[in-house]
Rosetta silent file (secondary structure, phi, psi, omega in degrees, C-alpha in Angstrom):
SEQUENCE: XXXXXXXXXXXXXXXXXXXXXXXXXXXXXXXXXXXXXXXXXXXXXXXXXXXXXXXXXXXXXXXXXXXXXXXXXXXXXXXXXXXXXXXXXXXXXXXXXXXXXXXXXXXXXXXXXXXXXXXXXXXXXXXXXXXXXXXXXXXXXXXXXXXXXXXXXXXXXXXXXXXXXXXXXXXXXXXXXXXXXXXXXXXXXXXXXXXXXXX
SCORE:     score description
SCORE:     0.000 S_00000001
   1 L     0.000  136.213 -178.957  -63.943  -32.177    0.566 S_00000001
   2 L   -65.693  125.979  175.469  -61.390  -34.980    1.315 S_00000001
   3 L   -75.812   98.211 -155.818  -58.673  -35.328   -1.173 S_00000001
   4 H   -99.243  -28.504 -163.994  -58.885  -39.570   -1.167 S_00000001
   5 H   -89.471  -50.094  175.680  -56.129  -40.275   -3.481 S_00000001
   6 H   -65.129  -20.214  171.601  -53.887  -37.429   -1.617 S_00000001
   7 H   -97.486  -44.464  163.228  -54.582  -38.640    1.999 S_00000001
   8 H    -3.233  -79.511  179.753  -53.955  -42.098    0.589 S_00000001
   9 H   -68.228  -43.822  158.698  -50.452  -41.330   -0.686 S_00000001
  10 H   -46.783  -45.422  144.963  -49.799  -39.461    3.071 S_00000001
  11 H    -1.475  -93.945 -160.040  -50.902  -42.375    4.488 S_00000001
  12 H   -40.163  -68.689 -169.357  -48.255  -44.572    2.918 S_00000001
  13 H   -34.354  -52.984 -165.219  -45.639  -41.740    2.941 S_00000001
  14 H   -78.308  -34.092  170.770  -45.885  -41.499    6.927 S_00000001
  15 H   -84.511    1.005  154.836  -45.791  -45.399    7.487 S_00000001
  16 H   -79.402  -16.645  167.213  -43.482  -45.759    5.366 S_00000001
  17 L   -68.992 -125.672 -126.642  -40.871  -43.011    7.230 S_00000001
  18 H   -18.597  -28.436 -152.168  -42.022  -44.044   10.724 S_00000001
  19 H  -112.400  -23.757 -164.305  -40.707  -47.747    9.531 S_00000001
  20 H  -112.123   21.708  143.737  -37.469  -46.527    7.722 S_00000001
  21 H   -68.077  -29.170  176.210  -36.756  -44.442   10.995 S_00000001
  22 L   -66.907  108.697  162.802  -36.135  -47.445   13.278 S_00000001
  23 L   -37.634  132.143  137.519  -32.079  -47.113   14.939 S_00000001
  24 L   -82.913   93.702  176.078  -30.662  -50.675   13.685 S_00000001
  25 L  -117.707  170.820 -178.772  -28.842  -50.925   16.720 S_00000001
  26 H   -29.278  -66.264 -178.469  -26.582  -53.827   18.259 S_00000001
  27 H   -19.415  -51.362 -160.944  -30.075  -55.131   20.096 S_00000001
  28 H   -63.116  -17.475 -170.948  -31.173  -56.055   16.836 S_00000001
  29 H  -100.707  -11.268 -155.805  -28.111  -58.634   16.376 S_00000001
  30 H  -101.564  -25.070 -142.448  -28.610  -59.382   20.119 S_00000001
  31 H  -135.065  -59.662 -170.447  -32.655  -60.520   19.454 S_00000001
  32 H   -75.577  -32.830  163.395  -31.749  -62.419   16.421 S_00000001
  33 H   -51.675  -29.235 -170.144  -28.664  -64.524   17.862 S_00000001
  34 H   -61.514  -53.011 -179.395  -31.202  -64.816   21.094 S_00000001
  35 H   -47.358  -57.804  158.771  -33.605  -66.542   18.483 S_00000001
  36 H   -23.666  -85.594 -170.682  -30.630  -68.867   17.063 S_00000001
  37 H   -39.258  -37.520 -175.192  -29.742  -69.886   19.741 S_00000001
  38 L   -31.706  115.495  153.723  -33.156  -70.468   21.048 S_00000001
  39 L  -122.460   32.883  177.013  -33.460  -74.367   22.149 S_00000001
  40 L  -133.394 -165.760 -173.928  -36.800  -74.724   22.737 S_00000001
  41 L  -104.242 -178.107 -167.552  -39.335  -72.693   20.414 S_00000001
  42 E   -76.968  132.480 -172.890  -40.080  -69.315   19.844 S_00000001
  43 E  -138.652  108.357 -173.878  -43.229  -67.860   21.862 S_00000001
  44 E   -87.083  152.466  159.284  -45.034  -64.696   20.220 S_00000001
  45 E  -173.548  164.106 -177.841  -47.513  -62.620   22.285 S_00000001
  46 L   176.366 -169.962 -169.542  -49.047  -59.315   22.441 S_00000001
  47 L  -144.513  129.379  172.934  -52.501  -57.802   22.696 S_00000001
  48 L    75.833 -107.998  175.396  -55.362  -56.091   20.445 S_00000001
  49 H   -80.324  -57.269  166.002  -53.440  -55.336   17.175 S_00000001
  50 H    -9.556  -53.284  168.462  -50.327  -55.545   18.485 S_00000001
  51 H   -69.238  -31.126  178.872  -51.215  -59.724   18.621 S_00000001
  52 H   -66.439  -76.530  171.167  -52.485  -60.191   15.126 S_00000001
  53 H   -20.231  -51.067  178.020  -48.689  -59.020   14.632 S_00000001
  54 H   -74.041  -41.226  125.300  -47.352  -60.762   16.875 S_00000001
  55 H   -20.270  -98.962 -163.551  -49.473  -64.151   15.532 S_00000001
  56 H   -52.874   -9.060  159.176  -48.373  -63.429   12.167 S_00000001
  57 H   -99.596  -31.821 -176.609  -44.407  -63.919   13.171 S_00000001
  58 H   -91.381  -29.022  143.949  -44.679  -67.122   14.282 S_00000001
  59 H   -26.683  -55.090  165.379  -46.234  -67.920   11.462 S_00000001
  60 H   -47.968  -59.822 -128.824  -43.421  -66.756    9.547 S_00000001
  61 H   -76.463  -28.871 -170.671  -41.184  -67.771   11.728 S_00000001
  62 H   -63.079  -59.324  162.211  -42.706  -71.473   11.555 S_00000001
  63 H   -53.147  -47.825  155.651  -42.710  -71.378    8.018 S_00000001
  64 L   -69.408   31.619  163.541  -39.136  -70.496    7.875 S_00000001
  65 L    83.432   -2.601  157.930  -37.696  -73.545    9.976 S_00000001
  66 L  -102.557  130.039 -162.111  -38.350  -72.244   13.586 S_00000001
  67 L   -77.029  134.634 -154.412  -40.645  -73.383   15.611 S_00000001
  68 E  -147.043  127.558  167.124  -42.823  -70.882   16.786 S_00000001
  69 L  -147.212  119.989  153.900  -46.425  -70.461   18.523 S_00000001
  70 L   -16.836  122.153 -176.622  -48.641  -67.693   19.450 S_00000001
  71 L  -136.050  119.412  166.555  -49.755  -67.328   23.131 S_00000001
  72 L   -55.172  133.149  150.438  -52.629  -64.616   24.131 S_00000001
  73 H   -54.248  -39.920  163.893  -51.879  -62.980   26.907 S_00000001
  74 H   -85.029  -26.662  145.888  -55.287  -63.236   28.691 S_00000001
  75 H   -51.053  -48.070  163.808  -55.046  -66.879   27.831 S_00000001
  76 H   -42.812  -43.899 -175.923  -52.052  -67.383   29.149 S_00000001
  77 H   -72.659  -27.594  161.326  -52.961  -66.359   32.245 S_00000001
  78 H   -76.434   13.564 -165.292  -55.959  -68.894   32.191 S_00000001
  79 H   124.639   -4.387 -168.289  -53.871  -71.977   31.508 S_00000001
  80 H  -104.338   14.197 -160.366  -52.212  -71.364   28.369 S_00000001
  81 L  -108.155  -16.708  179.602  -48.797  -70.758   29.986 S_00000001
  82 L   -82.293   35.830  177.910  -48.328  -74.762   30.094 S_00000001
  83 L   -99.897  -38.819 -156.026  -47.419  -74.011   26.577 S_00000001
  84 L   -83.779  150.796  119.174  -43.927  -72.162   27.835 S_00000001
  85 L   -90.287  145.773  170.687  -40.807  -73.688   28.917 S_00000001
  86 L   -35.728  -34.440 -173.453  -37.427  -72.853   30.482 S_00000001
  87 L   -68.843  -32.882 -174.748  -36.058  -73.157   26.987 S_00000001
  88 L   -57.869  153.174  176.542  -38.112  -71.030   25.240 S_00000001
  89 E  -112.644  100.574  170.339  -37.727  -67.775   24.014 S_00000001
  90 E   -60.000   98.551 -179.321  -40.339  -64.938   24.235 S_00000001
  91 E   -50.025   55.063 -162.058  -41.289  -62.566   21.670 S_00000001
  92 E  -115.457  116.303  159.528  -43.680  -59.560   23.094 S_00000001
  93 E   -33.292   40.948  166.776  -45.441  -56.874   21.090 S_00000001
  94 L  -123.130  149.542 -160.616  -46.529  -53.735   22.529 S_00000001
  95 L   -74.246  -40.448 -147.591  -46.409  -50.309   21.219 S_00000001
  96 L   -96.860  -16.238  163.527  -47.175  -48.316   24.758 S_00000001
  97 L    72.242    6.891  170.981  -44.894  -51.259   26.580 S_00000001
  98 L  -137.117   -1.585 -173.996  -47.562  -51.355   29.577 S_00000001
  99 L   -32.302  129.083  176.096  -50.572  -53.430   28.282 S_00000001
 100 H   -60.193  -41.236 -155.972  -51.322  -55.243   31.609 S_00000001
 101 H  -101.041   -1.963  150.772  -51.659  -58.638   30.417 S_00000001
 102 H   -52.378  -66.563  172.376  -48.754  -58.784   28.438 S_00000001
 103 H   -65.181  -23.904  150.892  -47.071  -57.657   31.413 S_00000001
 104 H   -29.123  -69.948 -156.275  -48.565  -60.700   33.999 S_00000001
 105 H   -48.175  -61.650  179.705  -47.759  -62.969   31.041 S_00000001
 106 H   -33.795  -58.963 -168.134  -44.377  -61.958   30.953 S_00000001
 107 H   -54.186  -45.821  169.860  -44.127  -61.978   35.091 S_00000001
 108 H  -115.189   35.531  158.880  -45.179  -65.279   35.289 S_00000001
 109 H   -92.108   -8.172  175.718  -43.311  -67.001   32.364 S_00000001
 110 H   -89.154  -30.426  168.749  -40.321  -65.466   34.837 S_00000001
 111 L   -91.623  -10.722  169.183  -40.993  -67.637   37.774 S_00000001
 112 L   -79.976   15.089  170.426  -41.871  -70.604   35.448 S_00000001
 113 L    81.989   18.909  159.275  -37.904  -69.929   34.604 S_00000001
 114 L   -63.716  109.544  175.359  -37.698  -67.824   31.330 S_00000001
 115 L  -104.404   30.166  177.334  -34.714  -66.086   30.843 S_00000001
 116 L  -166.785  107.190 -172.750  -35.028  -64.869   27.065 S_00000001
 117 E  -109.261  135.151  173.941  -37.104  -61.931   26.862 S_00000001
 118 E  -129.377  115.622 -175.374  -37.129  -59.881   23.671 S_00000001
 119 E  -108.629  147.487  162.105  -39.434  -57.004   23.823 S_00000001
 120 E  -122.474  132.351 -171.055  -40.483  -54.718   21.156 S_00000001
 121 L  -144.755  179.856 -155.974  -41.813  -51.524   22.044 S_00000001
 122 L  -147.975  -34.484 -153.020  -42.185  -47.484   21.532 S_00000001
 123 L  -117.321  133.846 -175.480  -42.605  -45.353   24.495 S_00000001
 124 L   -27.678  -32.623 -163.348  -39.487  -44.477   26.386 S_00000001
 125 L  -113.077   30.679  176.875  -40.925  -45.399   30.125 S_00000001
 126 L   -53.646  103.212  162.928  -42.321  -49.199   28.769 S_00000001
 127 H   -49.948  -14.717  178.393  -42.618  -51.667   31.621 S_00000001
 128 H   -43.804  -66.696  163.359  -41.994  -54.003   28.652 S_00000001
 129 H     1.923  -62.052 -157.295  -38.697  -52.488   29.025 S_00000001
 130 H   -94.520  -35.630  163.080  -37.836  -53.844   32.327 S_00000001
 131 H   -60.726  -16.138 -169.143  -38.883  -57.409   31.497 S_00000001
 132 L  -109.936  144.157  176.589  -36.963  -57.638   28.906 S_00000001
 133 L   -62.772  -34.900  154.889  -33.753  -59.217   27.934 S_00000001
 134 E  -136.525  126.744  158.358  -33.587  -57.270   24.732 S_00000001
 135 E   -98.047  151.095  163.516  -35.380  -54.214   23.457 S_00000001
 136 L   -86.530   52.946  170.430  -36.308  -53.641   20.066 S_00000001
 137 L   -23.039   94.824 -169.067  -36.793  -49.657   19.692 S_00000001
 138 L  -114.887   38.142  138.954  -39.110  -48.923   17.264 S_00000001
 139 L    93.004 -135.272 -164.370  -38.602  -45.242   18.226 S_00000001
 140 L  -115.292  119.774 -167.855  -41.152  -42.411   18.836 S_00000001
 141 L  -110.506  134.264  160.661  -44.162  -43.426   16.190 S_00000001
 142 L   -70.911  115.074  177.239  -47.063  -40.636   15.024 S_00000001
 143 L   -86.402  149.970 -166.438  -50.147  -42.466   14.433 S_00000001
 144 L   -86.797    3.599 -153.918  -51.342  -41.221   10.533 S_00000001
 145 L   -84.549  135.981  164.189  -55.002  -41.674   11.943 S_00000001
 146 L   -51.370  -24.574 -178.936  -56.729  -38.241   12.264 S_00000001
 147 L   -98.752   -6.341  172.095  -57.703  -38.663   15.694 S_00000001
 148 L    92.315   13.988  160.530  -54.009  -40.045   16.661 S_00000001
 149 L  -131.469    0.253 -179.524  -55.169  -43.464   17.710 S_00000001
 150 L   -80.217  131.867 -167.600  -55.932  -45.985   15.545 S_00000001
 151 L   -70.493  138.188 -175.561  -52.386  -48.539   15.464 S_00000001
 152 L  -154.880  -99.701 -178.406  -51.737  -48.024   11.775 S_00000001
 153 H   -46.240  -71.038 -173.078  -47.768  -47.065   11.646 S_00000001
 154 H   -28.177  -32.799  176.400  -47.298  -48.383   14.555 S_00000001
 155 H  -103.987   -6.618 -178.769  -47.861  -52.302   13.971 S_00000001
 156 H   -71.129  -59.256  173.529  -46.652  -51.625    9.870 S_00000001
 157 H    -9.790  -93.840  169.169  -43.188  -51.056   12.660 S_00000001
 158 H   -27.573  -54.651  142.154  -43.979  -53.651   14.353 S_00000001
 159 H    -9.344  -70.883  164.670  -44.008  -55.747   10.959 S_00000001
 160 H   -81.457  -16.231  160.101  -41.446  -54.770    9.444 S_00000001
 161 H   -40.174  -79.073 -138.303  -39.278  -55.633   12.900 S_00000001
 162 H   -79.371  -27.136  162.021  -40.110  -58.837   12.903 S_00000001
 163 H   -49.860  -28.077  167.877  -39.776  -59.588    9.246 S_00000001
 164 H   -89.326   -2.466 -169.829  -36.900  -58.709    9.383 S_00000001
 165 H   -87.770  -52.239  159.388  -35.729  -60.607   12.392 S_00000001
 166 H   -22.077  -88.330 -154.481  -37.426  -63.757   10.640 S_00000001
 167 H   -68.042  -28.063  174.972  -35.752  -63.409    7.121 S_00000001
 168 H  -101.621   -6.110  139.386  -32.202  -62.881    8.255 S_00000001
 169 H   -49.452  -38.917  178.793  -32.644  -65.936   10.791 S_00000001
 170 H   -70.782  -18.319  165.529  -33.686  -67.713    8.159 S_00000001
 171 H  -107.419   -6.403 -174.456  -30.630  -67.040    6.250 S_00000001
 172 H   -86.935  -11.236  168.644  -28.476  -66.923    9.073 S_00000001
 173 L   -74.389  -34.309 -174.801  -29.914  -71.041    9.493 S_00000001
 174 L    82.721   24.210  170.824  -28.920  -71.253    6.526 S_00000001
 175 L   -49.161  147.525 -176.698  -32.785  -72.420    5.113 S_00000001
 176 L  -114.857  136.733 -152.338  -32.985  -74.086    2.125 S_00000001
 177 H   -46.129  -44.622 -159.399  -35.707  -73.690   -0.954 S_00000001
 178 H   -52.897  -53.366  173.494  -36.214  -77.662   -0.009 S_00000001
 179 H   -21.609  -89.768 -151.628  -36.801  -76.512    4.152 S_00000001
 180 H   -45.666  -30.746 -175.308  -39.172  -74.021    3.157 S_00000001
 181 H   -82.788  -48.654 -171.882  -41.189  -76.488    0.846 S_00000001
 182 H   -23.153  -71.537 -166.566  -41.307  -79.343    3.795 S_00000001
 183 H   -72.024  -24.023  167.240  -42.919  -76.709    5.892 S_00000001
 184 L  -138.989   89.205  177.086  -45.101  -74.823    3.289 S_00000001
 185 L  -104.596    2.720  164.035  -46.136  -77.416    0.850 S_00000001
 186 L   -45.954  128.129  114.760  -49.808  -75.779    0.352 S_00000001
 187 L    88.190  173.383 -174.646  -51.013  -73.512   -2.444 S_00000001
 188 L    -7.601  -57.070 -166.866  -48.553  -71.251   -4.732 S_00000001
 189 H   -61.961  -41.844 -172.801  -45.795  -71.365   -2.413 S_00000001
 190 H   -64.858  -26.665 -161.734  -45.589  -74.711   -1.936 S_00000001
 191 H   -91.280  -33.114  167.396  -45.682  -75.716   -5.654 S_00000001
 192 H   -66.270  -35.938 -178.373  -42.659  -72.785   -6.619 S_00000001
 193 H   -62.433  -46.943  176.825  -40.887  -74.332   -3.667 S_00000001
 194 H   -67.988  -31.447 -159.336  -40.729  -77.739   -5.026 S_00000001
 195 H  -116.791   -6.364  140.145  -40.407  -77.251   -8.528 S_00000001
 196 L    72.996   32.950  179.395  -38.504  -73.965   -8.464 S_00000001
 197 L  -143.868   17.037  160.363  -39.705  -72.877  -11.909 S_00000001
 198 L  -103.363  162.038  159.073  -42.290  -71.092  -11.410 S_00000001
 199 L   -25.507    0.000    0.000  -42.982  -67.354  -11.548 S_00000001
């Protein structure tokens, strides 16, 4: 009989290693100046889980004073690519670094004249790789799932990447409580942002 509180706490233990395992290497200073710098907005994409992730940083990142928007990759390919510009910079998610329509998307934001690719990815031989202007290594990940496929550590990675690429842009902008309330003036957040006395 399954131990549910002890496969629980395994759980957590292995995504929490697999996420404190990720090499901080120069790339990482290389992807967030890329962002800075950025003078058009920020363009997230990815595919299956990989996208909710991916979706969920520009959110952040939107919230936190950069403009940022989600692009599907099989949308993109239908018309959603008039979203992109030369300026822009592209964010793309995948663990296995070959998802086909990631890689299209990618292929043809390069003849519409993108030059700032930042890929994050896992397995050593990623076509992601090759598209990209920076990789983000988020090293060789063990899924905790008993059959060894459901994305579990893998996109927690993927998470904690880009949270962290967010939150030290966001201080590296030099955001301000007042920024952050402009842009999230909704619910809890919005109401600690302004009045900066609450719990």
């Amino acid at each position: 009989m399954l131990d549910i509180k002890k496969r629980i706490f395994e759980i957590l233990q292995e995504e929490a290693a697999a996420i404190a395992s990720v090499k901080v290497t120069d790339s990482f200073e290389a992807a967030v100046m890329l962002l800075k710098n950025c003078s058009g907005k920020v363009i997230t994409t990815g595919i299956g889980k990989a996208g909710h992730v991916a979706r969920k940083f520009a959110a952040t990142l939107c919230s936190t004073a950069t403009p940022a928007d989600f692009v599907h990759p099989g949308e993109a390919v239908h018309g959603d690519l008039g979203l992109v510009s030369q300026n822009d910079c592209i964010v793309a998610f995948s663990t296995s670094g070959k998802s086909v329509e990631v890689i299209e998307m990618l292929e043809l934001s390069r003849h519409l004249g993108i030059h700032s690719v930042i890929g994050i990815t896992s397995h050593p031989d990623s076509n992601l790789r090759e598209l990209s202007d920076v990789v983000l290594d988020m090293g060789i990940i063990k899924e905790p799932c008993p059959l060894g496929l459901t994305p579990t550590a893998s996109t927690a990675v993927m998470l904690a990447i880009s949270d962290a690429l967010a939150l030290t842009l966001m201080e590296l902008k030099g955001v301000t409580l007042q920024d952050f309330g402009l842009r999230h003036h909704g619910g809890y957040l919005g109401r600690r942002a302004r009045t900066n006395n609450l719990p």
